[in-house]
Biopython code that builds the backbone (N, CA, C, O; Angstrom):
import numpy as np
from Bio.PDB.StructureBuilder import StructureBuilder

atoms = [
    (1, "UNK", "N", (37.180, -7.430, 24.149)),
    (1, "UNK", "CA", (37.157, -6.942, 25.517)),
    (1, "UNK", "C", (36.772, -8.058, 26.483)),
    (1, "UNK", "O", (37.385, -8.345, 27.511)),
    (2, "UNK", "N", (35.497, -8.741, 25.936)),
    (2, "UNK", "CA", (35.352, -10.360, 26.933)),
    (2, "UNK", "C", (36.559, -10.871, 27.237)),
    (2, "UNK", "O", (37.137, -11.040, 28.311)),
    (3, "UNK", "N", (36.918, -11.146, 25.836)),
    (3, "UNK", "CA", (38.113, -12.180, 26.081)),
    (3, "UNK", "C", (39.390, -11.990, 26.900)),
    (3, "UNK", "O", (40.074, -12.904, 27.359)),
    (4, "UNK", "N", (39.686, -10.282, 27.055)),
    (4, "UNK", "CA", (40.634, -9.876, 27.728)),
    (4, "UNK", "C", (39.929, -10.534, 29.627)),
    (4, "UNK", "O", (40.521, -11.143, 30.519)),
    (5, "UNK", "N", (38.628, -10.072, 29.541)),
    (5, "UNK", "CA", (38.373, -9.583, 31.130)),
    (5, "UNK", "C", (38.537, -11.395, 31.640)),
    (5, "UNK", "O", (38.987, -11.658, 32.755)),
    (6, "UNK", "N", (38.116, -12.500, 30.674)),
    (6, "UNK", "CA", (38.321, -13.993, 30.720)),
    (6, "UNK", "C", (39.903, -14.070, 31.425)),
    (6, "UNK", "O", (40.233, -14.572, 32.499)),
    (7, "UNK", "N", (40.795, -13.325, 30.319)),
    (7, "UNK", "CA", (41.945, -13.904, 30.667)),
    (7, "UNK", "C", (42.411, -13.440, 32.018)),
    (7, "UNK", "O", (43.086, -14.086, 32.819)),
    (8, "UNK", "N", (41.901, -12.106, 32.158)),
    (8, "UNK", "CA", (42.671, -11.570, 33.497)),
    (8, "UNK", "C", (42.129, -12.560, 34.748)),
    (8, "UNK", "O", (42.727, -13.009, 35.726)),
    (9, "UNK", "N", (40.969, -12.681, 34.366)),
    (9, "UNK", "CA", (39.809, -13.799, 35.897)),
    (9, "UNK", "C", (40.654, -15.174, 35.661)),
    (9, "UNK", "O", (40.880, -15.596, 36.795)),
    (10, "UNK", "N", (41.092, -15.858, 34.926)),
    (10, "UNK", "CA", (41.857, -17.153, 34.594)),
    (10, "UNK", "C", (43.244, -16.827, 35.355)),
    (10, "UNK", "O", (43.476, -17.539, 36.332)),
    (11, "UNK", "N", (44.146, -15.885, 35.041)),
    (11, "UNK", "CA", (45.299, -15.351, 35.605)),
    (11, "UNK", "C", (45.250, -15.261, 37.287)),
    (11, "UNK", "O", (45.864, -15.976, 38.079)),
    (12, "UNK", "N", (44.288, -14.111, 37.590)),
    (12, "UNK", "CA", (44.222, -14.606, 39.037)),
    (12, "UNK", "C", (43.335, -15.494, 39.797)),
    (12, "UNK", "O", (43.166, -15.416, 41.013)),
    (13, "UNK", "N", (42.759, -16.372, 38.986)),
    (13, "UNK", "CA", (42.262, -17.737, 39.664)),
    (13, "UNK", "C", (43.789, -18.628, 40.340)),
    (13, "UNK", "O", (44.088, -19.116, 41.430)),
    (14, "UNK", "N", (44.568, -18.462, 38.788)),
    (14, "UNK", "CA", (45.786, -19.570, 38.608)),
    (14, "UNK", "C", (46.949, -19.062, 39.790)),
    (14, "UNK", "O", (47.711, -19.780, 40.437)),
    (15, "UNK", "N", (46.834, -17.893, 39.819)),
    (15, "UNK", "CA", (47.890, -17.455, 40.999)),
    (15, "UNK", "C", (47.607, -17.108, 42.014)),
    (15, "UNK", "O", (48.410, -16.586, 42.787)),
    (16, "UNK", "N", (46.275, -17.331, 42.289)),
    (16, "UNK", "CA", (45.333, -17.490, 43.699)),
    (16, "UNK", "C", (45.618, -18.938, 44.073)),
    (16, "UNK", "O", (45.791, -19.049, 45.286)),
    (17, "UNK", "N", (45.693, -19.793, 43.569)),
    (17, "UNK", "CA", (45.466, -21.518, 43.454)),
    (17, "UNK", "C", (46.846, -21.967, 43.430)),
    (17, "UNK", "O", (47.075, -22.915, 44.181)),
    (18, "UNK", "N", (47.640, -21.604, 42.881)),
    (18, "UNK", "CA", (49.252, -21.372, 42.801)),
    (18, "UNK", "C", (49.875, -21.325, 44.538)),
    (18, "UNK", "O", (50.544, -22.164, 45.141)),
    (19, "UNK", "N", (49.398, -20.138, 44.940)),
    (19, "UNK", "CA", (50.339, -19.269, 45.966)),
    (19, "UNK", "C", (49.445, -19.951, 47.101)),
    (19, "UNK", "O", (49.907, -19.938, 48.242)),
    (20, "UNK", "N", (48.370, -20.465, 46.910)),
    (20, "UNK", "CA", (47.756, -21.062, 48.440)),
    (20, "UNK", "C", (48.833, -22.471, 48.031)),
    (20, "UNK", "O", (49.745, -22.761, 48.806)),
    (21, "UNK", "N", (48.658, -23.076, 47.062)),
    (21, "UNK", "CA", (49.283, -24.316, 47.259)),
    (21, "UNK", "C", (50.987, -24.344, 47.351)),
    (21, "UNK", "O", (51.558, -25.322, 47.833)),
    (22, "UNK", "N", (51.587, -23.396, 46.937)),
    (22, "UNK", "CA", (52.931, -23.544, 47.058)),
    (22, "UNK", "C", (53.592, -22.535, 48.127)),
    (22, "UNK", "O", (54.688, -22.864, 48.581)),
    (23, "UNK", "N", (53.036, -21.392, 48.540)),
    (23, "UNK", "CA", (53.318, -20.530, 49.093)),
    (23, "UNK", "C", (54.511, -19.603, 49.162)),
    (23, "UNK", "O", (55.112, -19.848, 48.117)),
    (24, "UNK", "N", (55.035, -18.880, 49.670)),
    (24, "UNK", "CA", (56.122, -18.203, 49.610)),
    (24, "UNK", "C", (57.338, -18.992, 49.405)),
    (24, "UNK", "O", (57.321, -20.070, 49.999)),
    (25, "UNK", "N", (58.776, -18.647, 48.467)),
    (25, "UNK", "CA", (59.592, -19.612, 48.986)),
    (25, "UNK", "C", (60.491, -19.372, 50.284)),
    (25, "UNK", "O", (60.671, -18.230, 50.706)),
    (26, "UNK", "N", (60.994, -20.382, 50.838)),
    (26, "UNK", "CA", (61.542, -20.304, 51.992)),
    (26, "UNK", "C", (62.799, -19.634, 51.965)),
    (26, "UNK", "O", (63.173, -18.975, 52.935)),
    (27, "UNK", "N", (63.653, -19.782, 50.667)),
    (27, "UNK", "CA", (64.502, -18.914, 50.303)),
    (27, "UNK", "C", (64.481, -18.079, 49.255)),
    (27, "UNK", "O", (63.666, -18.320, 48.364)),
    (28, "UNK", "N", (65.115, -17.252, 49.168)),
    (28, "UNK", "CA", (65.377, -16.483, 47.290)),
    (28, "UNK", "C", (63.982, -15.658, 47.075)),
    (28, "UNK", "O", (63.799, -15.368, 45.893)),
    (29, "UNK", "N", (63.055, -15.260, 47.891)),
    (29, "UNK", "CA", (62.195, -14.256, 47.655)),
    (29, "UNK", "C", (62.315, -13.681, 46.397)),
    (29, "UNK", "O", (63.479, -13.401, 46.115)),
    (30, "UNK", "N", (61.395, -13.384, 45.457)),
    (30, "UNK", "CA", (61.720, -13.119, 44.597)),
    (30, "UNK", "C", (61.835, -10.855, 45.007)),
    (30, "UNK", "O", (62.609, -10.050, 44.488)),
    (31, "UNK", "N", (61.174, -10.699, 45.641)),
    (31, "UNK", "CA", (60.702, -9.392, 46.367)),
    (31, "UNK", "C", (61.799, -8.748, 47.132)),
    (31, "UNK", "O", (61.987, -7.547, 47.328)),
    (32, "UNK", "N", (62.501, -9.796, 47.535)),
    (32, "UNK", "CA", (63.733, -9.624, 48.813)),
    (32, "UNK", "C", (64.806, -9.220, 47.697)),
    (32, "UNK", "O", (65.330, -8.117, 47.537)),
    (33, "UNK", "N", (64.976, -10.271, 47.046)),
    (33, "UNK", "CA", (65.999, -10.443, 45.665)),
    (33, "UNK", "C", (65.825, -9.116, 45.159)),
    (33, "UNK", "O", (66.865, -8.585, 45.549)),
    (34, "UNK", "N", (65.293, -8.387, 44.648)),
    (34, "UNK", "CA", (65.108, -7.289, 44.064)),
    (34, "UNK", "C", (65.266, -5.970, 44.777)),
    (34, "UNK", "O", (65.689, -4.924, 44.284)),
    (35, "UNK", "N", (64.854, -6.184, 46.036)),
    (35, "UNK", "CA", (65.603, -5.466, 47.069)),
    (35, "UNK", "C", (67.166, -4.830, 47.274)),
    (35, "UNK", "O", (67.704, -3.728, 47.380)),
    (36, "UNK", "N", (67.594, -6.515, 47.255)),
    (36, "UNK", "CA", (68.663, -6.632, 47.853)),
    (36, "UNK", "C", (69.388, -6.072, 46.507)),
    (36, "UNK", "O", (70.044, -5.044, 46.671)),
    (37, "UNK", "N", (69.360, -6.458, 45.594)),
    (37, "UNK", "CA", (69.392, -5.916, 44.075)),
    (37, "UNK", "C", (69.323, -4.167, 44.016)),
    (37, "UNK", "O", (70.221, -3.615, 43.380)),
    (38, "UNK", "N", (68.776, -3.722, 44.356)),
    (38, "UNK", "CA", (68.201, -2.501, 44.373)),
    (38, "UNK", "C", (69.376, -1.792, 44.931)),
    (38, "UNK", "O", (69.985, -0.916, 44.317)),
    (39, "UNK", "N", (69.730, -2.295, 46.371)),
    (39, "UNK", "CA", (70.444, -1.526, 47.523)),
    (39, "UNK", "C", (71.744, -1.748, 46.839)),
    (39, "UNK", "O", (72.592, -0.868, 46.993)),
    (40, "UNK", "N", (71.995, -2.622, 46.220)),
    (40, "UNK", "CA", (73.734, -2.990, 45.879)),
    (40, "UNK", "C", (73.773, -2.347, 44.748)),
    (40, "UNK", "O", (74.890, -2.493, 44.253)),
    (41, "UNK", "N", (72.796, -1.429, 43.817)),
    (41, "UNK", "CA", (72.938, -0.600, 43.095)),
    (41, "UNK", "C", (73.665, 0.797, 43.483)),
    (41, "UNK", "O", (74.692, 1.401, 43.171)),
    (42, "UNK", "N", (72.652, 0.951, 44.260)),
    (42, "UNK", "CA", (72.143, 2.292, 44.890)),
    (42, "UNK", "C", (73.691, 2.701, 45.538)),
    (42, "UNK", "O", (74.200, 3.817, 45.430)),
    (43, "UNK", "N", (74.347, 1.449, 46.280)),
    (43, "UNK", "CA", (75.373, 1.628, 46.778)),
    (43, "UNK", "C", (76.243, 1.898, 46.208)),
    (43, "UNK", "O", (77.046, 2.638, 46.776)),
    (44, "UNK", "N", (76.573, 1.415, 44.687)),
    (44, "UNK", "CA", (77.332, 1.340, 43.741)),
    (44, "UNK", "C", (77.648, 2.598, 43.125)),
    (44, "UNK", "O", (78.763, 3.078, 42.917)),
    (45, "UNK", "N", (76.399, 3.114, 42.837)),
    (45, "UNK", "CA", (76.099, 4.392, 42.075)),
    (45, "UNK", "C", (76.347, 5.755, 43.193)),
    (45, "UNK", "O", (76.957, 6.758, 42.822)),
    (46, "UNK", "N", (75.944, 5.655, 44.185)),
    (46, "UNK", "CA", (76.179, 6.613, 45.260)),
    (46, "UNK", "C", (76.965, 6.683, 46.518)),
    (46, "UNK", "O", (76.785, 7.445, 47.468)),
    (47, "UNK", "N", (77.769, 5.861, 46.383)),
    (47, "UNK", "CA", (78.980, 5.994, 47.585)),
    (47, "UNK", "C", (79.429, 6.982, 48.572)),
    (47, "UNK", "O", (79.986, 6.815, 49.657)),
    (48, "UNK", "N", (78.909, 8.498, 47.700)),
    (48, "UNK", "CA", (79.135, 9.550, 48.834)),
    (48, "UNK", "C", (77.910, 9.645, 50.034)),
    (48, "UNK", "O", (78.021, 9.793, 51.251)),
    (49, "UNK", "N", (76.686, 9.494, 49.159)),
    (49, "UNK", "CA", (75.714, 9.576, 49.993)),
    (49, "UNK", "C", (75.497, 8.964, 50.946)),
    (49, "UNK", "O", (74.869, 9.282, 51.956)),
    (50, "UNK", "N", (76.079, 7.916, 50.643)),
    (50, "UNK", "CA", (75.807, 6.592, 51.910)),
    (50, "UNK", "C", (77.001, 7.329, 53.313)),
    (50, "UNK", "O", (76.597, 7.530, 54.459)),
    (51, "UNK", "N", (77.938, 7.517, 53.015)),
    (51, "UNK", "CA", (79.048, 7.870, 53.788)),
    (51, "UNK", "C", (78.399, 9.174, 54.162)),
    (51, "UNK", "O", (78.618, 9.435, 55.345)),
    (52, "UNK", "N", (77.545, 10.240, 53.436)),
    (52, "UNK", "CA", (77.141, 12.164, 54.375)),
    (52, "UNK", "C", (75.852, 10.908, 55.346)),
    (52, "UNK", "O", (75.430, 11.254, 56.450)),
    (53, "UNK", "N", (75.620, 10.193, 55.015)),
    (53, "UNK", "CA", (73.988, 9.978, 55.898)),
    (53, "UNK", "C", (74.729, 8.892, 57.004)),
    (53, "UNK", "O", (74.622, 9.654, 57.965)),
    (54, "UNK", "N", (75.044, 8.325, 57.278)),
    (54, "UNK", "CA", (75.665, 7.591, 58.211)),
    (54, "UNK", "C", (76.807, 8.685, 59.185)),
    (54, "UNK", "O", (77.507, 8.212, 60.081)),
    (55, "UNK", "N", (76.821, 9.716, 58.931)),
    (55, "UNK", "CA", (78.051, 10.865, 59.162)),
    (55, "UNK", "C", (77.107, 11.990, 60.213)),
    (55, "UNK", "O", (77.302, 12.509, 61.312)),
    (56, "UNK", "N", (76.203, 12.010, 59.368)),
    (56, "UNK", "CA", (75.220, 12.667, 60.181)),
    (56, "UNK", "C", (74.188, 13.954, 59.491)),
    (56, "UNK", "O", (73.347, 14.514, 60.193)),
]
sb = StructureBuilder()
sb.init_structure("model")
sb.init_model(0)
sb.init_chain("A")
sb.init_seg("    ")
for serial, (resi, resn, name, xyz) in enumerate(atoms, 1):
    if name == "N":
        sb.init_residue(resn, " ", resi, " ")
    sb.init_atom(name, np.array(xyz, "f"), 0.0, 1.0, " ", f" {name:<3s}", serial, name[0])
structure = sb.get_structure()
């Protein structure tokens, strides 16, 4: 159980120390990406819906 609670405090030291020094990227979000991912599903799979909600 130590050793777990070690690793998790090491993990977000490293991606505390990480993300101040490198910061967001300027392109390719990884957050956006998955998004955008998401919607081109959604679109894929549901074509009617998109067309009744834009319709009214």
């Amino acid at each position: 159980m130590r050793g777990q609670w070690a690793a998790d405090a090491v993990g977000l030291l490293a991606g505390y120390a990480l993300d101040a020094w490198l910061g967001d990227p300027r392109r390719l979000h990884p957050v956006a990406g998955f998004g955008q991912a998401a919607g081109a599903l959604e679109r894929r799979l549901h074509p009617a819906d998109r067309a009744t909600r834009a319709g009214g």
